[in-house]
Structures are given as C-alpha cells and as structure tokens.
N, C-alpha and C positions, 0 to 999 in steps of 0.2 A: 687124348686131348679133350674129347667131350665130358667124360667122368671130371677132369680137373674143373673143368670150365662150371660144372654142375655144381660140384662141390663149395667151389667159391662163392656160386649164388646163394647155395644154401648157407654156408658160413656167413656171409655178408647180410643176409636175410635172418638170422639167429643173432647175430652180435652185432648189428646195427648201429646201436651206440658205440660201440667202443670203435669201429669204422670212422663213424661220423666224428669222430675226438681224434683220432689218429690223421683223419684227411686235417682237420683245423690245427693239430701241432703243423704237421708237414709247413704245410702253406704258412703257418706265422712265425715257424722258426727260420725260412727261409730270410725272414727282413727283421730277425728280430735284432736290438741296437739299435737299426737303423733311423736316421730324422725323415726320413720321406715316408718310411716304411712299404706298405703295400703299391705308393704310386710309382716304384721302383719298377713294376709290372711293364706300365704304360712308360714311364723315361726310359730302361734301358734299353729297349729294342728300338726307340726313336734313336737314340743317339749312336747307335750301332750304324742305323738304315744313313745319318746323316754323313758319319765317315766315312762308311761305301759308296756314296753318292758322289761326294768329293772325291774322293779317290779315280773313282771306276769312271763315270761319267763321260770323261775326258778321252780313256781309250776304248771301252767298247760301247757306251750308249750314245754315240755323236747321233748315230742312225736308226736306233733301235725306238719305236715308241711307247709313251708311257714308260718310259724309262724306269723311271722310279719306282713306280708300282710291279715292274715285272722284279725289280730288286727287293721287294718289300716279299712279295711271296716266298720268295725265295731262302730269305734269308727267314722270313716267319717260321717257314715249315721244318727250315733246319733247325733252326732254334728250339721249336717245342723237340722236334726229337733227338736232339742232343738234353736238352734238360731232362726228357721222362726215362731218358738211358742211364743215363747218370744217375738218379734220382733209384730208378729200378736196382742197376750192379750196387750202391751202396745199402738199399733198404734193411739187407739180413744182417750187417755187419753191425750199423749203425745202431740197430735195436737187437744186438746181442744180450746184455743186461734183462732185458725183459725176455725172450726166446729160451734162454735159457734157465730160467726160473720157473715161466710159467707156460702151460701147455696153451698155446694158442695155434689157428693155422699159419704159416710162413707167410705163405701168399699173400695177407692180410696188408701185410707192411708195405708188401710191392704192392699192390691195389691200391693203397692211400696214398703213396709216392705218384702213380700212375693220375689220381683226378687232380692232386694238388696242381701236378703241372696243366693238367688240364684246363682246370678254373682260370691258371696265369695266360695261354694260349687266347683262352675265351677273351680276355681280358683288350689282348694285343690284338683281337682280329674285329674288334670294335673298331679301333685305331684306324687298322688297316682300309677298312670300308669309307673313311673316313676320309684318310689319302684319298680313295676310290675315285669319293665323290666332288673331292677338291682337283683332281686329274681332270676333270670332265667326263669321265665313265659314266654311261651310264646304266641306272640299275636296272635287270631283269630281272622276270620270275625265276630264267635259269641258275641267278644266281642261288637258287634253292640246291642247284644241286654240291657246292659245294659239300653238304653235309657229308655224301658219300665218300672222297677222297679222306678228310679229315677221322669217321669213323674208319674205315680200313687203315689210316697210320694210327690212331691210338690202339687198334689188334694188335698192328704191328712193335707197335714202341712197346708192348707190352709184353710179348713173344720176346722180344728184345732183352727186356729186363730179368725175365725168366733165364736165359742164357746167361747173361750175363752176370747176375745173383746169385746164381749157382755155381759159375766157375769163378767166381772172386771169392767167394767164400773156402776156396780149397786151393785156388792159385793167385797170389796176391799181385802177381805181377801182370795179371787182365789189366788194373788199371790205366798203368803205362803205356801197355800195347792199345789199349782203349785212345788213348788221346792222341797218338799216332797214326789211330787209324779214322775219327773221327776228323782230322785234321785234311787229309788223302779226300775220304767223302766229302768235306767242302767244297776243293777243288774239283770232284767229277760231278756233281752236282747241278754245274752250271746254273748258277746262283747270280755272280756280275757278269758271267758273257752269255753268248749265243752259239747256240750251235749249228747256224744256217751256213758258214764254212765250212762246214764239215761233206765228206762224203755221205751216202745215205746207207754205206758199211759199216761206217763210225758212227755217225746216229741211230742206229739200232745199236752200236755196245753200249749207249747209253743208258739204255730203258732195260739194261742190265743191272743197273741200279734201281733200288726200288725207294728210294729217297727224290731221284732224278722224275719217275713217274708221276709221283704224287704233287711233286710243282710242277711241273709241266698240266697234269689235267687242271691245277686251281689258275692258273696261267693260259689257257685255254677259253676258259669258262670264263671269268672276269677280263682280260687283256682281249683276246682276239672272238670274243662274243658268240661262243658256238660252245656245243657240250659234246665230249670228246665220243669217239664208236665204242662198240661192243669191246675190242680188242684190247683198249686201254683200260674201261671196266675191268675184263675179267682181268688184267695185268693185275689191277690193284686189288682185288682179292684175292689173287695167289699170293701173292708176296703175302700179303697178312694173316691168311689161313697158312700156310706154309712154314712162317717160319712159328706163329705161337703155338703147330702143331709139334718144331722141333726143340722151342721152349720148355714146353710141358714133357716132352719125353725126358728133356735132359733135367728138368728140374723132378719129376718123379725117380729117376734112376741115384739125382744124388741126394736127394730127401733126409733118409737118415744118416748119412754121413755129416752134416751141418752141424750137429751139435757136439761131433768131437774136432773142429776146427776151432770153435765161436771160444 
C-alpha cells in the first residue's frame, strides 16, 4: 500500500499538468450542456435535502433536533461518497481510449475522479454551514475538527475506487451490484432516522458500517457540540487505512490484466 501511495505522489508530482487538466475535464464534463452548469453543485443537494425534509420530517424528526441539519450531514456525506465511488469504479473504463494507447499511470484517472468530487463536496459543505448558521448552531473552534472525519472518507472513497475500478474493468456486472448495494447503505446509514430506539446491541452493528461512523462523528461535532473520544478516531482511520490497504492490493494484483479487457 505505501509503495502505491508513494508512487502516486511521485506521478502526480511528475505529471502535474496533465493531473491538473484531467481534475478540470472531470469536474466540467460533469455539467457540461447544462444551463446552470457548475451551480448544479450548490442546487442539487439543496433540493434533495428539501424532499427529505418534507418526506421524513413528519415521521422521524417530530422530536429529533436540528432536524434538518442532522439530515443535511447525512445526506452530505452519503452523497460525496456515492459520487467519488462512482466516479472512481468508472474512471479506467471511461478513459480506455487514452489508457490504451498511451503509457500513463492508471491511478491518475481515479485521482482526478477522486478531487473533482471533492471540489463538488467542498462546494456543498459551504452550503451546509450555512444551514448551520441559519439553525441557530452555533460556530466553534471544534468545528475545526471536522477536517478529520472528512480526510479519512476521501482515503476511504478512494480505497473504494481502487476496488471498485479494478473489478469493473474485468466484471461488468460490479455496476449493478454497485447500485444495489449503494441503495442498502442508504438505508443503514441512518441518514432520515435515529438510532436512539434501538438497543445498544444494535447500535453497535451500526458503527459496522463505516459510512454510518463518519456522520455520526460530523453529527456529533456540529449538532450535539462535543468532539467524539479516542474510539470513534481510531474507528475512522481503520476503516480508511484498511480498506485502501485492500484497494491497493487488489488494484496491484489486477494491473496488468486491464489492458486486455479495455
């Protein structure tokens, strides 16, 4: 994992430009036609959070507070990591045409898949502070620590991509199973409900999920004004070190095999 990891810096530090061209297709082909374009960024996660509102509101936020803003996190963090998965399982495919012509590194493609969504994240989590401040939250220094949870899911969503990039390029039918299973993660997520019904058997399967941990700590830190212990920390570094350790294995084991799929 660390050779990969090294490797990328140094490619990315060598080929700089062609990175920095590849993050700017991503991100502009993403809205390209479109008459809004880029503010697509900042309306469509507004109008997502507005029909969860309406929807959800009514059966589990009667009693929950900040309601809205524990919806927004929620739906935030799912959001950037369904877009950088997505973004990732497609990247080798999508730029077959060039991969296979010219010797470039792989990873290069997931990498610029990887910040494009990222810049769009950045974009939403403007917004979201925004709500924050229109909730009546108010702002701490703590909320510095956000930084944390959100670096350990971009490791992750990128360990993510790695897996996923790899086995789509050799089993086409990841994708399907991809949206099937992305669908399941919504729901365990607890994204529009609460998990305070629950036993504290079942709330612990939750932080089995490691999509679940990461709203929960930026839910903690902004909603209920405390920064989470030691235990939830290291939660979120294992899950990020862990799985773009088993990323990187499976994307080095099937490496050259990719260019007699593509």
């Amino acid at each position: 994992m660390f050779d990969l990891v090294k490797k990328c810096g140094e490619s990315i530090s060598k080929k700089r430009f062609l990175f920095e061209e590849l993050v700017k297709r991503d991100f502009k082909k993403k809205y390209k036609r479109t008459v809004l374009g880029m503010l697509w960024s900042l309306i469509s996660p507004l109008m997502q959070l507005a029909v969860m509102a309406v929807v959800f509101t009514q059966f589990f936020g009667r009693n929950t507070p900040h309601y809205v803003i524990y919806l927004f996190a929620g739906n935030l963090t799912y959001s950037f990591f369904k877009d950088s998965t997505y973004g990732g399982m497609n990247a080798l495919m999508q730029n077959a045409g060039i991969i296979t012509k010219i010797n470039l590194p792989k990873y290069m493609f997931l990498l610029s898949k990887n910040v494009a969504s990222v810049i769009n994240f950045g974009l939403t989590l403007v917004i979201f502070f925004l709500f924050v401040a229109v909730d009546g939250i108010a702002f701490h220094f703590r909320f510095l620590m956000i930084i944390y949870p959100i670096v350990c899911l971009i490791v992750f969503n990128i360990g993510c991509g790695f897996i996923l990039s790899a086995l789509f390029v050799i089993f086409k039918d990841v994708q399907y199973l991809y949206d099937i299973f992305t669908l399941m993660l919504m729901y365990l997520s607890a994204i529009f409900y609460t998990t305070d019904g629950y036993s504290e058997n079942v709330k612990r399967l939750f932080y089995l999920n490691p999509l679940y941990v990461y709203i929960t700590y930026i839910r903690h830190l902004i909603i209920d004004g405390y920064i989470p212990g030691v235990a939830t920390h290291a939660l979120c570094l294992f899950y990020a070190v862990a799985v773009l350790a088993i990323g990187a294995l499976i994307y080095k084991k099937y490496n050259y095999k990719f260019m007699y799929y593509m």
